[in-house]
C-alpha positions as CSV (number, residue, x, y, z in Angstrom):
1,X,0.0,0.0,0.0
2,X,1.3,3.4,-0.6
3,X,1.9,5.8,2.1
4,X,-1.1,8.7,1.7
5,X,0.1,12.6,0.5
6,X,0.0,14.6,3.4
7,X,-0.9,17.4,1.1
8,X,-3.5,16.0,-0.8
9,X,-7.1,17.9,-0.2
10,X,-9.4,16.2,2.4
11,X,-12.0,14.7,0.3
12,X,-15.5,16.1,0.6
13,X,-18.5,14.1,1.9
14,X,-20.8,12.7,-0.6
15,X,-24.6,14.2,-0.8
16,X,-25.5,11.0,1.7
17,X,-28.5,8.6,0.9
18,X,-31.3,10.0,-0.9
19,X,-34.2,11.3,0.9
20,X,-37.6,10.5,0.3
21,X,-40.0,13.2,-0.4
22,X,-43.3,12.2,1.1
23,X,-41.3,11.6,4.0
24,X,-39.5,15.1,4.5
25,X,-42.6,16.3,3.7
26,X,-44.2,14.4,6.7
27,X,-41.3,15.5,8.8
28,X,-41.2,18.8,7.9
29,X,-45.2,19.6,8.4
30,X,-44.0,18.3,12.3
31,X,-41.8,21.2,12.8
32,X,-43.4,23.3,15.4
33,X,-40.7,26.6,14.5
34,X,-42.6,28.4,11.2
35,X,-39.3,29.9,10.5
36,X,-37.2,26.9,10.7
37,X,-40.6,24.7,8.5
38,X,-39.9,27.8,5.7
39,X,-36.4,27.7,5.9
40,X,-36.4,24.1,5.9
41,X,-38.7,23.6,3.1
42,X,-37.0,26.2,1.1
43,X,-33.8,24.8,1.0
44,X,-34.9,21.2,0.7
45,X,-33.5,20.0,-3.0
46,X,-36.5,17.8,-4.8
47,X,-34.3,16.5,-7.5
48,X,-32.3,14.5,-5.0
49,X,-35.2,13.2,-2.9
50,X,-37.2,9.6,-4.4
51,X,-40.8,9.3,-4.8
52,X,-42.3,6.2,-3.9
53,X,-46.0,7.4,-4.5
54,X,-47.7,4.1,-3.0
55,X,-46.7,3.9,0.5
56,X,-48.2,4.3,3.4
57,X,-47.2,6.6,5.9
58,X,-48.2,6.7,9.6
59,X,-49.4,9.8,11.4
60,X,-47.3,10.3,13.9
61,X,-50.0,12.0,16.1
62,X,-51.5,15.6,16.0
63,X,-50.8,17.9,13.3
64,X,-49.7,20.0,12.3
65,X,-46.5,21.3,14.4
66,X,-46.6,25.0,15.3
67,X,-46.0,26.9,18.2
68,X,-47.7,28.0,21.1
69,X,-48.5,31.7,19.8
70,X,-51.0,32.8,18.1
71,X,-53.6,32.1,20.7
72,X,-56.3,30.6,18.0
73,X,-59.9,31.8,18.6
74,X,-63.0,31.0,16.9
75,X,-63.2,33.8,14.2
76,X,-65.7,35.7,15.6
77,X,-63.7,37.0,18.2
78,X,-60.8,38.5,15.8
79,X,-61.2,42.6,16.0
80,X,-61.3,43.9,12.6
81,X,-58.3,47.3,12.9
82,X,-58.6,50.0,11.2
83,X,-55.7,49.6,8.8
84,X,-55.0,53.4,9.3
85,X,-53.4,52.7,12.3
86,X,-49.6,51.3,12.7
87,X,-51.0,48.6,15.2
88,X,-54.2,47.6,12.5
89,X,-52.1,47.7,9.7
90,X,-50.0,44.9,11.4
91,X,-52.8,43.2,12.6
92,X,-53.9,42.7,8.6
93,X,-50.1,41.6,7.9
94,X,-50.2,39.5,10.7
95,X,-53.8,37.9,9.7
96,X,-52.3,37.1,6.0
97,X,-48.8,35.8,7.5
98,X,-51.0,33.1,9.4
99,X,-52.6,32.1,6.4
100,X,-49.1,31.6,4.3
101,X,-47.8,29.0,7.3
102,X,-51.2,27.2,6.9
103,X,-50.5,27.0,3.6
104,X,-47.3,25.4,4.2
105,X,-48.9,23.5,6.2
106,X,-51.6,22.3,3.5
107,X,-49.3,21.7,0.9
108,X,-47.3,19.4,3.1
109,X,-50.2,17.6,3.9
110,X,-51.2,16.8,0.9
111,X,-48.2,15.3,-0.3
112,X,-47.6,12.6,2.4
113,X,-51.3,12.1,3.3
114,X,-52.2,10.4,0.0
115,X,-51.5,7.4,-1.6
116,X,-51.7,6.0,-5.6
117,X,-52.0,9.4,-7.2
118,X,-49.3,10.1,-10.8
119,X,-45.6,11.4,-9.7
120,X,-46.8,14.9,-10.9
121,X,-49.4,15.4,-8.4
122,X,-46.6,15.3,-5.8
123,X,-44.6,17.6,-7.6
124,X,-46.6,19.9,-7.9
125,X,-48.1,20.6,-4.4
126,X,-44.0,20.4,-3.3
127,X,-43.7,23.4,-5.6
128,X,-47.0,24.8,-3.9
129,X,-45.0,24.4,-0.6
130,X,-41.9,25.9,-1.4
131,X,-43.8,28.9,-3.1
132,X,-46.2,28.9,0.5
133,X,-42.8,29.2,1.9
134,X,-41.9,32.4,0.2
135,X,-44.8,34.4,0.8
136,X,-44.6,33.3,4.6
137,X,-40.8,34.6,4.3
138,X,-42.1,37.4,2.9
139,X,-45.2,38.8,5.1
140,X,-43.3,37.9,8.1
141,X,-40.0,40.4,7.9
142,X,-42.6,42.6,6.5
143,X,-44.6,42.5,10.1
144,X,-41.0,42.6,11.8
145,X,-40.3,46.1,10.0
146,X,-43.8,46.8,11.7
147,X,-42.2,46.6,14.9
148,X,-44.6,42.8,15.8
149,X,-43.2,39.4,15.1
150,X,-45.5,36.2,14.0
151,X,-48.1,35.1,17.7
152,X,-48.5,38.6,18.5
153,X,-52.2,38.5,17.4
154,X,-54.8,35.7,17.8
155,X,-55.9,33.7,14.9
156,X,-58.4,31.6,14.1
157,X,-57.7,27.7,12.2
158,X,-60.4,28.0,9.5
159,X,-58.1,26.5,7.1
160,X,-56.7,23.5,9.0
161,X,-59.8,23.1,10.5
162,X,-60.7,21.7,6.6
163,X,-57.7,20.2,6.8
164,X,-58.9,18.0,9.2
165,X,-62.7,17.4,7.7
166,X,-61.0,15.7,4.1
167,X,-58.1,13.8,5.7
168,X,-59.8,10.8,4.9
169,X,-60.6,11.9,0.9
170,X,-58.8,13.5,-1.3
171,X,-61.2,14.7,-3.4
172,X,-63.1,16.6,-1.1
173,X,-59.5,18.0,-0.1
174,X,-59.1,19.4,-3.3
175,X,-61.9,20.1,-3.7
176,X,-62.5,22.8,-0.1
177,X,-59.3,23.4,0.6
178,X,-57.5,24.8,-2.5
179,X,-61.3,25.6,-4.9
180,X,-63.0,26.6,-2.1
181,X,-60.6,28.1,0.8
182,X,-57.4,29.3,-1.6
183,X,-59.9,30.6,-4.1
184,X,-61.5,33.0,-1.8
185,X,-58.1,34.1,-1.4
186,X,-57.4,35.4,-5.3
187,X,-61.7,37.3,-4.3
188,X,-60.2,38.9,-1.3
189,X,-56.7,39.8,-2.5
190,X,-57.4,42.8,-4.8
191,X,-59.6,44.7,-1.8
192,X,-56.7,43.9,0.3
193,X,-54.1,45.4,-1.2
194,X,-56.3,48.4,-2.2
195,X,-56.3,48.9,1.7
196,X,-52.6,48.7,1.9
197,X,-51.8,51.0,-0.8
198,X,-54.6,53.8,0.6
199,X,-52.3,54.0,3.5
200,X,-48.8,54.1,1.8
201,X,-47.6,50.4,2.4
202,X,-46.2,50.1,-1.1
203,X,-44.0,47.2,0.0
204,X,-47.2,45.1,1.4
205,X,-48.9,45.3,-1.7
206,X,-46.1,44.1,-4.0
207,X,-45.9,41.3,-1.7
208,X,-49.9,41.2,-2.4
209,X,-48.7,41.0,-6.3
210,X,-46.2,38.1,-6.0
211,X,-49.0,36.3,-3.6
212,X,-51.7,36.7,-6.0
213,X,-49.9,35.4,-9.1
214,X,-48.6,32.2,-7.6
215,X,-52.5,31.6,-5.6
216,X,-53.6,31.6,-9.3
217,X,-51.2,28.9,-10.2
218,X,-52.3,27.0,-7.1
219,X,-56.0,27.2,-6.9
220,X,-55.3,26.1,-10.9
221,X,-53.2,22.9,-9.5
222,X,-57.0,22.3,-7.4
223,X,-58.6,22.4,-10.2
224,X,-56.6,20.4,-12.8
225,X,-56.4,17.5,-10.2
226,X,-59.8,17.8,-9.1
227,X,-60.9,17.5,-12.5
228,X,-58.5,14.3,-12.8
229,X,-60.7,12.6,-9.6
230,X,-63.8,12.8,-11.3
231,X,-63.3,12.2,-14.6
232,X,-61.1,9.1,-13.1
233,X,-64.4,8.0,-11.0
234,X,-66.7,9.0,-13.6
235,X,-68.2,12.1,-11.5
236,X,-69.8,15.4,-12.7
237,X,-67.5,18.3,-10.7
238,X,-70.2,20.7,-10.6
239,X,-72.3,18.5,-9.0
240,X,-69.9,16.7,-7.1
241,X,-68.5,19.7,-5.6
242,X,-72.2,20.8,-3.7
243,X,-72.4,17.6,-2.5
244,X,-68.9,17.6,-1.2
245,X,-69.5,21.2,0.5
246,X,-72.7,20.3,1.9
247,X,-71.4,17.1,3.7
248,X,-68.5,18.7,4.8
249,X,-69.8,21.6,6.1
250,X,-68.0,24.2,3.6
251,X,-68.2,27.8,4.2
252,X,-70.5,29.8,2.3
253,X,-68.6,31.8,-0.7
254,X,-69.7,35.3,-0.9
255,X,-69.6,37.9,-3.7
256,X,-67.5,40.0,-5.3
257,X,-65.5,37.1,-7.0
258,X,-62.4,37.6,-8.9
259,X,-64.1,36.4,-11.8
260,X,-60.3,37.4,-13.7
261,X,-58.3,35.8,-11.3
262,X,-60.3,32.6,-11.4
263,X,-60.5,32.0,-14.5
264,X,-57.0,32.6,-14.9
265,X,-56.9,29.4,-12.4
266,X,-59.3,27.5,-14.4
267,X,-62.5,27.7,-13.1
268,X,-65.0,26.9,-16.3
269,X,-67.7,29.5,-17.2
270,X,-70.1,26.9,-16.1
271,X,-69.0,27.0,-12.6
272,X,-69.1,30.5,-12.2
273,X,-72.2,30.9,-13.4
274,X,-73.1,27.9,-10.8
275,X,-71.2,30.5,-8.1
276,X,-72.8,33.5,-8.9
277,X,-76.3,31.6,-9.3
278,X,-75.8,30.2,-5.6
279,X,-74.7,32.9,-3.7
280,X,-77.7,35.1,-5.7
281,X,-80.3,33.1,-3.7
């Protein structure tokens, strides 16, 4: 054997054994830090994770992880501030930040929850994480230049809450969580930001901007694997979806809708007619 060359360089570590996605994503939704589950998810590389999309994972217990503040109340007892005010204006911020870690949350969920779907449902509601992941990122060292960090409001769990109704079928996941909750999200964006911009925050509503344009892609990521459900199981969506809503107890959608914004997600003229006819009644 030849004697080693003190000089030669150290050699570095190989990338280690291959990590597999569902799993991370299972781990990561357990993280009870929202900064360290954004970081974490952020920095995670896809390309080097496998994807076995037919096993079964085990629920560890509750979920997901997060941390003692914010206090969670039923909505009804959230104040509504005036957004004229430094400490409304951070309560809005704050109110949206908690929506971005649900998000994270729900994207998460979705990929190690479910079993037997194609490689490119995973994917794509990883993506949907990682984008959820930025706009948390984003809102929240916008509420720290507001002088508040992330638990220093109450909250309410309106989206996990649904979470927790459709863990058991992933149809009616897709279709209350990202058609029914997210999508309310691209009606109530534009009124939002008009807010912010009436009182100067420029840099919240460009935040707004970035938000709204990857929502669309999501809620359209709802849709498109919705759709793949029923035409699999031989289903009408329109129909489908008011039955799903009414067993599940889904929230009733109110107008204005963002008729732009959801079409641009894929909502069919059909269903908004169906939208705008329900909520006429």
């Amino acid at each position: 054997m030849y004697p080693s060359d003190p000089n030669a360089p150290t050699p570095m570590p190989g990338p280690g054994p291959a990590k597999a996605l569902r799993a991370e994503c299972l781990r990561l939704l357990q993280i009870t830090s929202p900064d360290d589950k954004a970081a974490q998810v952020r920095g995670l590389d896809s390309a080097r994770c496998t994807l076995d999309t037919t096993e079964s994972l085990i629920e560890p217990g509750p979920l997901p992880g997060r941390p003692e503040r914010p206090v969670l109340v039923h909505p009804s007892q959230l104040k509504t501030r005036a957004v004229g005010t430094l400490e409304g204006r951070a309560g809005l911020i704050h109110a949206l930040t908690h929506i971005e870690a649900n998000a994270i949350n729900l994207a998460l969920d979705i990929v190690w929850r479910f079993t037997d779907m194609p490689a490119d449902f995973y994917r794509d509601w990883w993506r949907v994480a990682q984008e959820e992941a930025l706009h948390f990122e984003l809102l929240n060292a916008h509420l720290k230049r507001l002088g508040h960090a992330y638990g220093d409001f109450p909250a309410h769990d309106g989206l996990w809450d649904m979470a927790e109704r459709t863990k058991d079928d992933l149809l009616a996941r897709l279709a209350l969580v990202p058609r029914t909750l997210e999508a309310r999200g691209l009606d109530a964006t534009p009124a939002v930001r008009k807010r912010l911009v009436s009182v100067g925050d420029q840099g919240a509503a460009k935040i707004l901007d970035i938000i709204l344009r990857d929502e669309i892609g999501h809620v359209a990521m709802g849709n498109r694997w919705y759709r793949y459900l029923c035409e699999a199981r031989r289903l009408d969506p329109i129909g489908t979806y008011a039955a799903l809503a009414k067993r599940h107890q889904a929230p009733t959608l109110k107008a204005p809708f963002n008729l732009v914004a959801r079409r641009a997600a894929g909502f069919t003229e059909a269903e908004l007619s169906n939208l705008q006819a329900i909520t006429a009644d």
